[in-house]
KEKE-3310 file (N, C-alpha, C; in steps of 0.2 Angstrom, whole numbers, plus 5000, padded with zeros to 4 digits):
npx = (4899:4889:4874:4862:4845:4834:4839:4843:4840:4830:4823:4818:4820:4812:4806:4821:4822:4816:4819:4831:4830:4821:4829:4840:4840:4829:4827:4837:4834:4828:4821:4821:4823:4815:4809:4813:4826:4835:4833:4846:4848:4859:4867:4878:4874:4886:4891:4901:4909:4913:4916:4918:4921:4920:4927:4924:4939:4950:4945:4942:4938:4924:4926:4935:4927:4911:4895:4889:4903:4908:4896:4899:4914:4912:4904:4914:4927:4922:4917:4926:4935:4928:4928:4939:4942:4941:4924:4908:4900:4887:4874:4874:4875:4872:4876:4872:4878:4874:4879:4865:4865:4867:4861:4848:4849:4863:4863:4856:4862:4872:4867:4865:4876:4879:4873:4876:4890:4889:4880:4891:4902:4900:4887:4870:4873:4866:4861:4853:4849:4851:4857:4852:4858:4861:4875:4891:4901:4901:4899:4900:4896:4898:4893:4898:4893:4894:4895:4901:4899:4901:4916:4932:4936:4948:4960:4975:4984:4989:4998:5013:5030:5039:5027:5020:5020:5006:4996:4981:4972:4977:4991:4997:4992:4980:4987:4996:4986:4979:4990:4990:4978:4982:4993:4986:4973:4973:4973:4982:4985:4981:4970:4957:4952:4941:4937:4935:4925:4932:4944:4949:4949:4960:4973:4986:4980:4986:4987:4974:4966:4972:4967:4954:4954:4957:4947:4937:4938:4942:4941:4944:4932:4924:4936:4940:4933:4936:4950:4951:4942:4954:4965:4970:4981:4983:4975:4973:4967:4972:4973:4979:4993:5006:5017:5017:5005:5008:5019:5012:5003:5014:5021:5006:5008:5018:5030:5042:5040:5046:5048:5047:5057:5055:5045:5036:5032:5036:5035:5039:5040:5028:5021:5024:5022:5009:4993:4976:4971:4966:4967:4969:4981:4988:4992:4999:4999:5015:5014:5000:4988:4979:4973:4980:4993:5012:5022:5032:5040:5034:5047:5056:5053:5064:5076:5070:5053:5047:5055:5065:5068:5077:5082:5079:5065:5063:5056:5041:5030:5011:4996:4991:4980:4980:4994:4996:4984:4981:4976:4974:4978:4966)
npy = (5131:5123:5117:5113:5112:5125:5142:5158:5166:5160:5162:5174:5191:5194:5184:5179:5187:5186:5174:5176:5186:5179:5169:5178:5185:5195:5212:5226:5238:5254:5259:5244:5230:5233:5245:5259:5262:5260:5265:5269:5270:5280:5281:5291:5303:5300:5290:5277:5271:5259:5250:5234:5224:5211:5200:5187:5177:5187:5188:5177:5161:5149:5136:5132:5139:5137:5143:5149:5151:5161:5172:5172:5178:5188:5197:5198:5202:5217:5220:5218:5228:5240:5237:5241:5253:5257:5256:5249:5236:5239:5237:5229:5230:5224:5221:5211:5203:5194:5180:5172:5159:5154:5146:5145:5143:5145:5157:5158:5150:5159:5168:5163:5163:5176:5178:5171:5173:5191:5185:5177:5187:5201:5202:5209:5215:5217:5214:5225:5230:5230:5224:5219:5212:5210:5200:5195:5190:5187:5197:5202:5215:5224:5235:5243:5249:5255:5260:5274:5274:5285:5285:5292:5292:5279:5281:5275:5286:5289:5282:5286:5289:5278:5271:5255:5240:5232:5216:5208:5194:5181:5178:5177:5163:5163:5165:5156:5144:5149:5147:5132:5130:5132:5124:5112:5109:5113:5114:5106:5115:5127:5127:5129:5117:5109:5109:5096:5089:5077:5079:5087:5082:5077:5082:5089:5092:5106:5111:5111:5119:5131:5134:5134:5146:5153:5154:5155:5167:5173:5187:5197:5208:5211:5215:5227:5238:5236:5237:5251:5259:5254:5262:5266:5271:5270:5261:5247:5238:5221:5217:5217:5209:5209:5219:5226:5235:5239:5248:5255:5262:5269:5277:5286:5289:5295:5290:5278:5261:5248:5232:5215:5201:5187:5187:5187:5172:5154:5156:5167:5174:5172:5177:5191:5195:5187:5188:5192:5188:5199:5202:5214:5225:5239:5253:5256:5264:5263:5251:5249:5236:5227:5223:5215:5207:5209:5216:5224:5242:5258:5269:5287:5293:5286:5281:5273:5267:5257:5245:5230:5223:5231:5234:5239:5236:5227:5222:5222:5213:5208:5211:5217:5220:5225:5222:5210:5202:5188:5181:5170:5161:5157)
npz = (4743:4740:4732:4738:4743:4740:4736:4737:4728:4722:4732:4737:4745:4754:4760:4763:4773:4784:4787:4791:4804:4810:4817:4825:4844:4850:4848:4857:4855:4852:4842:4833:4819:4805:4802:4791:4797:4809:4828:4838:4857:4864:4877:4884:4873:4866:4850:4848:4834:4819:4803:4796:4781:4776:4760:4750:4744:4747:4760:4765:4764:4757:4754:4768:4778:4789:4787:4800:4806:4797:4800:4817:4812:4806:4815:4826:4823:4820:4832:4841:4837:4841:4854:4857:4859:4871:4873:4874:4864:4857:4846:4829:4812:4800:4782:4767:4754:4740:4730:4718:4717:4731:4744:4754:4764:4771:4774:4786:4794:4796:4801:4813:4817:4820:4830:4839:4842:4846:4857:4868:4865:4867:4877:4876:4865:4848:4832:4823:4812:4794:4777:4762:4746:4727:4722:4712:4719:4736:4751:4766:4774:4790:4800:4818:4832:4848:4866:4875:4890:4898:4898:4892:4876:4873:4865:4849:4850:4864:4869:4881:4885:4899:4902:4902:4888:4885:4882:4879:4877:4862:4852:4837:4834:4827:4813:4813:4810:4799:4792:4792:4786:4772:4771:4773:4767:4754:4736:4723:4713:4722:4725:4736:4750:4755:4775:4783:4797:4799:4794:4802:4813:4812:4813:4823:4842:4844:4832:4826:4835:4832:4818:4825:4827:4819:4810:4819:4828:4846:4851:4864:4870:4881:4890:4884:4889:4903:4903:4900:4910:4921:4918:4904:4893:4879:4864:4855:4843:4837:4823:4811:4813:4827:4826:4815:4820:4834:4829:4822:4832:4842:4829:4831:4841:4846:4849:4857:4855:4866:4864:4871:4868:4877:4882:4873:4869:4864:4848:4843:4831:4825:4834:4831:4819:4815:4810:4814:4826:4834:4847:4860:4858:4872:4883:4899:4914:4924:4937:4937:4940:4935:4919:4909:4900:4904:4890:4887:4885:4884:4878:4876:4859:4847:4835:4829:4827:4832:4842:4846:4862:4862:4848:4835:4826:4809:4799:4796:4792:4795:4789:4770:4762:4746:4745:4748:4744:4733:4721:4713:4727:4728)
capx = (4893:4883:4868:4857:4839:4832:4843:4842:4838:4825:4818:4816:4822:4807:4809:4829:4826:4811:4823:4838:4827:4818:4835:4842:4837:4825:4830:4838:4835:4822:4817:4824:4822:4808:4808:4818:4831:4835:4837:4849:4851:4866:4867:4880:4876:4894:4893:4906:4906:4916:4913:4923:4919:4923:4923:4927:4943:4955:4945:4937:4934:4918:4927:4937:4923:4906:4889:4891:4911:4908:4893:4904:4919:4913:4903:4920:4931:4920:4915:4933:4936:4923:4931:4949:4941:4939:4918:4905:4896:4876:4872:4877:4870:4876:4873:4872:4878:4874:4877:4860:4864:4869:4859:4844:4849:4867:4861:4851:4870:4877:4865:4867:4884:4882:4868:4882:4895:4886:4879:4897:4906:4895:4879:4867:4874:4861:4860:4847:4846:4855:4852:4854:4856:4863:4882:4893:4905:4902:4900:4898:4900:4896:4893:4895:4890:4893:4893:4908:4898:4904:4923:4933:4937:4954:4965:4978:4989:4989:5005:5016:5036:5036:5020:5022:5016:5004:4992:4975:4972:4982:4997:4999:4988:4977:4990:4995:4978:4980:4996:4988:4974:4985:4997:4984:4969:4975:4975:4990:4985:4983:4961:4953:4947:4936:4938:4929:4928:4938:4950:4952:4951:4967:4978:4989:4978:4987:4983:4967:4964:4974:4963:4947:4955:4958:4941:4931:4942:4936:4943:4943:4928:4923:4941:4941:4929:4940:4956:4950:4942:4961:4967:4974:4982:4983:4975:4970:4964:4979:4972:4988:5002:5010:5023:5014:5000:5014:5022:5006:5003:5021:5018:5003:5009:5025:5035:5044:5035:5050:5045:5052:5056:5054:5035:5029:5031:5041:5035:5040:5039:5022:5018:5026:5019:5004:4986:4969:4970:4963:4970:4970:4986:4987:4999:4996:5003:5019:5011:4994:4987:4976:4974:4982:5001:5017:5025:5036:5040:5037:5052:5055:5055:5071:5078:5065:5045:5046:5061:5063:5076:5081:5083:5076:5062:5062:5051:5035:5025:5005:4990:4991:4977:4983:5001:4996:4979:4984:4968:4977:4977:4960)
capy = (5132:5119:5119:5108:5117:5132:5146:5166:5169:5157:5161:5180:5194:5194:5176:5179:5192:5184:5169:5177:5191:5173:5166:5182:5186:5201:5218:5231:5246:5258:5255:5239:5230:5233:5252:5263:5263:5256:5267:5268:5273:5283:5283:5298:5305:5300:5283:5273:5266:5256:5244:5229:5220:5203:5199:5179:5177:5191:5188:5170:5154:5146:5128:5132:5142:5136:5150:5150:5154:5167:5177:5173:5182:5197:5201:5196:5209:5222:5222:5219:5236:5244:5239:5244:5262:5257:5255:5242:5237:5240:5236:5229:5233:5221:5222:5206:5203:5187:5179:5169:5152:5156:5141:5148:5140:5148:5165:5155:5149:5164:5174:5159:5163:5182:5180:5166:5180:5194:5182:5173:5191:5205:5202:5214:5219:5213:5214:5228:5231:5231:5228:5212:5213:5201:5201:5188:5190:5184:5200:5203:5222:5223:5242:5240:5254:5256:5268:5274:5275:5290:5286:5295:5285:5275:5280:5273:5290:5293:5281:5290:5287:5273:5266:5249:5238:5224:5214:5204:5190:5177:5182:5173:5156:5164:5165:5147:5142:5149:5142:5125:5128:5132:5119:5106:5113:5117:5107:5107:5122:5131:5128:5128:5111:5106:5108:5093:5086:5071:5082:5091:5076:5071:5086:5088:5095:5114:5114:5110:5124:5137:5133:5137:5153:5158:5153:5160:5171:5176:5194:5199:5212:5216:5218:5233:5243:5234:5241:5259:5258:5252:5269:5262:5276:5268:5254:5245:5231:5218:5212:5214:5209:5215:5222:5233:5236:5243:5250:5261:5265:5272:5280:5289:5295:5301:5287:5270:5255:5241:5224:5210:5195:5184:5188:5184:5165:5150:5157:5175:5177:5171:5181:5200:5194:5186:5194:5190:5186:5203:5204:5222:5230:5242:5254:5256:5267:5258:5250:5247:5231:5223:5225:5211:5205:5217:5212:5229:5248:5266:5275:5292:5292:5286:5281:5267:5267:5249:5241:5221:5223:5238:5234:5244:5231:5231:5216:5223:5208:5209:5211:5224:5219:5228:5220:5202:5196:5185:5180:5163:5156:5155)
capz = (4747:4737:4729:4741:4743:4741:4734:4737:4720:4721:4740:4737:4747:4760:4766:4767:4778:4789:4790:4796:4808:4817:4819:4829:4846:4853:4846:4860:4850:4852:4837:4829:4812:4801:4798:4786:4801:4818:4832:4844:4861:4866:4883:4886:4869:4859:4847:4844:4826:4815:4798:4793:4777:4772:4754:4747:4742:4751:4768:4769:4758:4760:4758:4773:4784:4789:4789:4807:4807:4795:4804:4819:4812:4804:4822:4831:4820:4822:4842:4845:4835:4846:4863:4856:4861:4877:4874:4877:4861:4857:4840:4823:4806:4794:4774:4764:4745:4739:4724:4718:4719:4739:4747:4757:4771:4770:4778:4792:4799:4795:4809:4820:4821:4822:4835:4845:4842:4850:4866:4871:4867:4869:4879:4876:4856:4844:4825:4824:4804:4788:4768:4755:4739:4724:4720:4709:4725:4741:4753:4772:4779:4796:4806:4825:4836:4855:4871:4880:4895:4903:4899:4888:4873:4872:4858:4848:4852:4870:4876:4884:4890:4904:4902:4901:4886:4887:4879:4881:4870:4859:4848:4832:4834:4821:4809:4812:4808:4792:4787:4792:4781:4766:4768:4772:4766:4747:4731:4719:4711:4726:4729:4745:4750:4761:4781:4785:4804:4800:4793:4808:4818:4809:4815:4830:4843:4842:4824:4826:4838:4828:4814:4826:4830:4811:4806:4821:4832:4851:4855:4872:4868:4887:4892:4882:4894:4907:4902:4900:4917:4922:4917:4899:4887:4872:4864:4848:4842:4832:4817:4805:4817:4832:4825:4812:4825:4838:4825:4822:4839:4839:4828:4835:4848:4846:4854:4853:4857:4865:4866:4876:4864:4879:4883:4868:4870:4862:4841:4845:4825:4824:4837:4829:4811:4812:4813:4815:4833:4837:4855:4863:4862:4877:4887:4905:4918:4927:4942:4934:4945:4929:4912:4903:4902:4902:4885:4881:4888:4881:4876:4872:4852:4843:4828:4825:4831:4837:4844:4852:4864:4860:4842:4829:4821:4803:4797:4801:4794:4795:4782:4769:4756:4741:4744:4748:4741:4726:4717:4711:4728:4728)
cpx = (4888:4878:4860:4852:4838:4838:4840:4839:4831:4818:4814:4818:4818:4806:4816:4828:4821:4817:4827:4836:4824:4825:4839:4838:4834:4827:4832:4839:4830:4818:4821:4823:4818:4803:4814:4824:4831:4836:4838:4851:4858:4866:4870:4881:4882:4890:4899:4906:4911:4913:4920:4921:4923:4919:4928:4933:4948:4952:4942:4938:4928:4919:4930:4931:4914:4901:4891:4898:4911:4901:4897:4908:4918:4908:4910:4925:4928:4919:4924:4938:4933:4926:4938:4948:4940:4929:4917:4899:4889:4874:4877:4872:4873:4871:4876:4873:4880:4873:4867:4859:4867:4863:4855:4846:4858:4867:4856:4859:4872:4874:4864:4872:4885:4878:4874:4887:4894:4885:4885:4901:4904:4889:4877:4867:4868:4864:4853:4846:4853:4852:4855:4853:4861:4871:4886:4898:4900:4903:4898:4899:4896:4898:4891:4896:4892:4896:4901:4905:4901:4910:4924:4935:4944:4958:4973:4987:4992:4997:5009:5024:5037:5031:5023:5017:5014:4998:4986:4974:4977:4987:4999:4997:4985:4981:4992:4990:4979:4984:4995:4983:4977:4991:4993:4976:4967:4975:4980:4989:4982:4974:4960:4950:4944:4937:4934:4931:4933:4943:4954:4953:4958:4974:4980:4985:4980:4988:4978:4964:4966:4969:4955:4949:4953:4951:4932:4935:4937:4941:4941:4939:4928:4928:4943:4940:4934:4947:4954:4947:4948:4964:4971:4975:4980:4980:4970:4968:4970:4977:4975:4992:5003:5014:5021:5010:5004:5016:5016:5004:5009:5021:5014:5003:5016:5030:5038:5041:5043:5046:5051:5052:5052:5048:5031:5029:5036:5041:5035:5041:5033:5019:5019:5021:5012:4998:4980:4969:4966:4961:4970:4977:4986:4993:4996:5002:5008:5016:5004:4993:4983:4976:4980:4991:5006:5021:5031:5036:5039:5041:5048:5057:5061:5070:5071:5057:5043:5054:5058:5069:5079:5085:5079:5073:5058:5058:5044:5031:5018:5002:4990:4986:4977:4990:4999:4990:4983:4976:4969:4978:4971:4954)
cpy = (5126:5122:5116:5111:5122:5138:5154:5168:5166:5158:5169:5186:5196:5188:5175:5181:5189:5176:5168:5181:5184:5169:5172:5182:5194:5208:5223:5237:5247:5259:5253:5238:5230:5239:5253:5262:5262:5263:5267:5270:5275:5286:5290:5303:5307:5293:5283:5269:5266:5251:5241:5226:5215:5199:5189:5181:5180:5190:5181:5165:5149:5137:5126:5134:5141:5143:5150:5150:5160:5172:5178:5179:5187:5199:5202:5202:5216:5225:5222:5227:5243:5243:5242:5252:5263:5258:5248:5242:5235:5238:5235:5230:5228:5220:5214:5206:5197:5186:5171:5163:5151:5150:5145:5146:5143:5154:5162:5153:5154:5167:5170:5162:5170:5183:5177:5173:5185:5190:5181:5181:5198:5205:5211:5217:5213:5216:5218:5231:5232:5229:5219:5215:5207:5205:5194:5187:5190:5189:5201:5211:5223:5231:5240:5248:5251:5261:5268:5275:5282:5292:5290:5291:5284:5275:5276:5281:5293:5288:5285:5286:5283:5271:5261:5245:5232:5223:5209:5200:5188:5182:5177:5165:5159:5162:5160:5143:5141:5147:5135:5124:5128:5126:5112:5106:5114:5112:5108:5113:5129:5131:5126:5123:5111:5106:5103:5091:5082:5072:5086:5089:5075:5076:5087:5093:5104:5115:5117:5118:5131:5137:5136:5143:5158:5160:5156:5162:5173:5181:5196:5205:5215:5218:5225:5241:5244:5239:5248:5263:5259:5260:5266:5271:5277:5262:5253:5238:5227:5214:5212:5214:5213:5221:5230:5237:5242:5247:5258:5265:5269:5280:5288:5294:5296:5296:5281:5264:5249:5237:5220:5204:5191:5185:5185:5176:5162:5153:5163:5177:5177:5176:5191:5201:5192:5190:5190:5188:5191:5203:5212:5222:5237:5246:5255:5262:5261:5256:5247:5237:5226:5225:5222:5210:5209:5212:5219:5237:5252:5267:5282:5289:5292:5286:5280:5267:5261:5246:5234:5222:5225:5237:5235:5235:5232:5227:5216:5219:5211:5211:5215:5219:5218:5223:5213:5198:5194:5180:5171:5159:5156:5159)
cpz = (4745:4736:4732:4743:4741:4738:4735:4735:4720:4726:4738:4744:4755:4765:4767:4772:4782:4790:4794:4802:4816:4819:4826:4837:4847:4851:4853:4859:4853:4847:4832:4824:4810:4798:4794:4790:4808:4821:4839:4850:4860:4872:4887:4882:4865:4858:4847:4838:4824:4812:4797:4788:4777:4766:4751:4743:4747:4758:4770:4762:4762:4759:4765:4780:4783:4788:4795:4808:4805:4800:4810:4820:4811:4811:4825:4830:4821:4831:4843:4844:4841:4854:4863:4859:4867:4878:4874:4869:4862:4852:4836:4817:4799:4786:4772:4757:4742:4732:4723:4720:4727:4741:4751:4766:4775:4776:4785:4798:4801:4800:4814:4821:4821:4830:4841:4847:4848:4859:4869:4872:4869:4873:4880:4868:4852:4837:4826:4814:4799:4782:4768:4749:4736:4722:4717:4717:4732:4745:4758:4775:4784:4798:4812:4827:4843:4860:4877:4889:4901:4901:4894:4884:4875:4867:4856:4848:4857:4875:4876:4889:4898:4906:4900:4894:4885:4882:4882:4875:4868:4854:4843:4831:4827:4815:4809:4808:4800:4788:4788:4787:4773:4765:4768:4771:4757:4742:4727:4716:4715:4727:4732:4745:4756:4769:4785:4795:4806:4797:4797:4814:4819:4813:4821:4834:4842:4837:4824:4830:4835:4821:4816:4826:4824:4809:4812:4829:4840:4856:4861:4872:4877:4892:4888:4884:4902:4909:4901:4907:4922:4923:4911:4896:4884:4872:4859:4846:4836:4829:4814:4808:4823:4832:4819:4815:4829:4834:4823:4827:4841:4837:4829:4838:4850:4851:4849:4857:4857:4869:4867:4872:4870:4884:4878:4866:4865:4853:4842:4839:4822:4827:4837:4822:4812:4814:4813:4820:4835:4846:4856:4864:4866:4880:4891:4910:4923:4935:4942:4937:4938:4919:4907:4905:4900:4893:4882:4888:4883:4883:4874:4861:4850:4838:4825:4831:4836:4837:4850:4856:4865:4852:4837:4824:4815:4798:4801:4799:4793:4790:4778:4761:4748:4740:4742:4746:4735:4723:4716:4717:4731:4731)
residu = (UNK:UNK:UNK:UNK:UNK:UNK:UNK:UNK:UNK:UNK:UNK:UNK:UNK:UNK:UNK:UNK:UNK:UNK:UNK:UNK:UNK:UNK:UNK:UNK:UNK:UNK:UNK:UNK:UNK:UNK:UNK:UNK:UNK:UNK:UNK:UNK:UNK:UNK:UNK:UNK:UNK:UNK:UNK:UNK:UNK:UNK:UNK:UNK:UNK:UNK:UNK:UNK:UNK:UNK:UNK:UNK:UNK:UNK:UNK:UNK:UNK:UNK:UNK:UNK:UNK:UNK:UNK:UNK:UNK:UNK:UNK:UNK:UNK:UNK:UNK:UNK:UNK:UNK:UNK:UNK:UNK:UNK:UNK:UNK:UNK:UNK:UNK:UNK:UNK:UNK:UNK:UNK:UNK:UNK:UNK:UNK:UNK:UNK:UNK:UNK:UNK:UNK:UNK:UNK:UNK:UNK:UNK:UNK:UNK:UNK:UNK:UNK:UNK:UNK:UNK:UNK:UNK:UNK:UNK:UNK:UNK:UNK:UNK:UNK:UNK:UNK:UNK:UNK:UNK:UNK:UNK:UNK:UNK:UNK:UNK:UNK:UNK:UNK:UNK:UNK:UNK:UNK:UNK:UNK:UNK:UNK:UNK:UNK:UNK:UNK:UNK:UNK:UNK:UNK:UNK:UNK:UNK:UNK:UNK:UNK:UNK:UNK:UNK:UNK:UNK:UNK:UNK:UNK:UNK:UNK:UNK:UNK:UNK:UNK:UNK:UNK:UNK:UNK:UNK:UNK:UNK:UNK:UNK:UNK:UNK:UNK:UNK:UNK:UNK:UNK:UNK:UNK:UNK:UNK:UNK:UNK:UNK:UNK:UNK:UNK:UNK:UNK:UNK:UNK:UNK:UNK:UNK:UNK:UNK:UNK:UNK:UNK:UNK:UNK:UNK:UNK:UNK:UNK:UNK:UNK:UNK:UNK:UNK:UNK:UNK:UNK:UNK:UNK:UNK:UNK:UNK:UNK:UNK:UNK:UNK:UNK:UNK:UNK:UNK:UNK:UNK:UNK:UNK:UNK:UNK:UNK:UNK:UNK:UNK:UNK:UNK:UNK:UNK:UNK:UNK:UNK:UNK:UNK:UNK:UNK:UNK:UNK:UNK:UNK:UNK:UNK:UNK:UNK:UNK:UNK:UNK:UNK:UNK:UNK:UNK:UNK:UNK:UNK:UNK:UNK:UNK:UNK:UNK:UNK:UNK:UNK:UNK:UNK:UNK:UNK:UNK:UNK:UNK:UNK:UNK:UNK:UNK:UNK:UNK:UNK:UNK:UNK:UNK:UNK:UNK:UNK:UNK:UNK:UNK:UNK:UNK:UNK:UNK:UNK:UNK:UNK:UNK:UNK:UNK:UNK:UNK:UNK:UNK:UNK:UNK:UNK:UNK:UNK:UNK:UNK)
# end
């Protein structure tokens, strides 16, 4: 982050939050930030809520990702949550845990890049309130809220035998991204170096673009109101992999999820294994006029929860925290 101006520790808690509050736009609450608690409409009385955090280390490097990627990402991961239900989000509530020497200026990007977030993917979602406090670690948790308008939600249990299955959004770029940042990206003992422009210049364009993807993902949020609309079953959001994702939905609902290798593109391993793309996976009824690309069929339940082909897929791949942080690469 460097140390260049002003610091946290040093600005105080009243002019963080008057810096980051003037950087947002307009509140769409009923009552937005600057009480005990925002509140929120709820149009046909149900929320939809979900939190994602992101902590330095196992979710982000701040050599790798600007303030404005990160504010960005943690809106992006969350609203994409909130449309996997088949809703439209309305509010975020993000908490802040900053260690002292955090750059005052730091938190001024970072709600650029949630306020970006929100306008490009959600119009209408605002940041209506959350907290700060001080931490040695580096931490982001994000609450989104939003309204199923009417519809019923869109769970990850409702496919059903010859539904067809499809997706919206990329499949495995993200994960490239991050195999570019670690292989070119890293120093001999495995530290995050710097993403600078003229580093990013240097790469073969479809790097470079899988890199933006990793570093600031753009989930298909208002497809998610779309497809439920559609008449969707099932549908979740594919943040650890397809395969482990599909395999969850599976799962669920009491079937077998086959995929068609040749749908999922020329890196058909990138695209079972990698995560953070946060594309909607979806089942639809056979016949279904929109609602994203056919990639797969429900089955009745067999051996195996996810088959490619019609073969039991046993390299489920995708993010498991606990399994795969490793502190040591950085």
């Amino acid at each position: 982050m460097g140390r260049v101006g002003a610091t946290v520790g040093a600005t105080g808690e009243a002019e963080i939050l008057r810096r980051i509050l003037s950087r947002l736009p307009a509140s769409a609450a009923v009552v937005g930030p600057g009480d005990d608690a925002a509140v929120i409409a709820a149009p046909d009385g149900r929320v939809v809520a979900t939190t994602d955090t992101l902590v330095h280390g196992p979710d982000f490097r701040l050599a790798w990702s600007t303030p404005f990627q990160l504010g960005w990402k943690a809106a992006a991961v969350n609203l994409a949550d909130v449309a996997a239900m088949g809703a439209r989000p309305t509010a975020l509530l993000v908490a802040l845990a900053l260690p002292d020497e955090t750059p005052a200026a730091f938190v001024e990007g970072l709600a650029d890049g949630l306020a970006a977030a929100c306008a490009e993917l959600a119009p209408g979602c605002a940041v209506e309130g959350g907290d700060l406090t001080v931490s040695d670690t580096l931490t982001i948790a994000v609450t989104a809220l939003g309204s199923l308008d009417g519809r019923d939600p869109v769970r990850r249990s409702g496919a059903r035998p010859g539904d067809e299955v499809r997706v919206i959004g990329d499949l495995g770029i993200a994960a490239r991204g991050l195999a570019v940042l670690f292989d070119r990206f890293s120093g001999p003992g495995g530290e995050p170096l710097p993403v600078t422009a003229a580093a990013l210049g240097a790469l073969a364009p479809d790097a470079a673009h899988a890199v933006s993807r990793q570093l600031a993902p753009r989930p298909p949020v208002a497809a998610g109101a779309d497809a439920a609309a559609a008449g969707a079953t099932a549908m979740m959001d594919v943040s650890d992999g397809l395969a482990l994702d599909a395999t969850r939905m599976a799962q669920a609902s009491g079937v077998t999820l086959d995929l068609e290798r040749s749908t999922l593109g020329e890196d058909a391993a990138a695209a079972l294994t990698g995560g953070e793309d946060h594309a909607l996976l979806l089942t639809v009824p056979p016949g279904t006029t929109s609602a994203g690309r056919r990639i797969g069929v429900v089955r009745e339940r067999g051996a195996a929860a996810l088959t490619v082909d019609g073969v039991a897929y046993e390299r489920r791949g995708g993010w498991d925290p606990y399994r795969d942080w490793d502190a040591g690469r950085g």
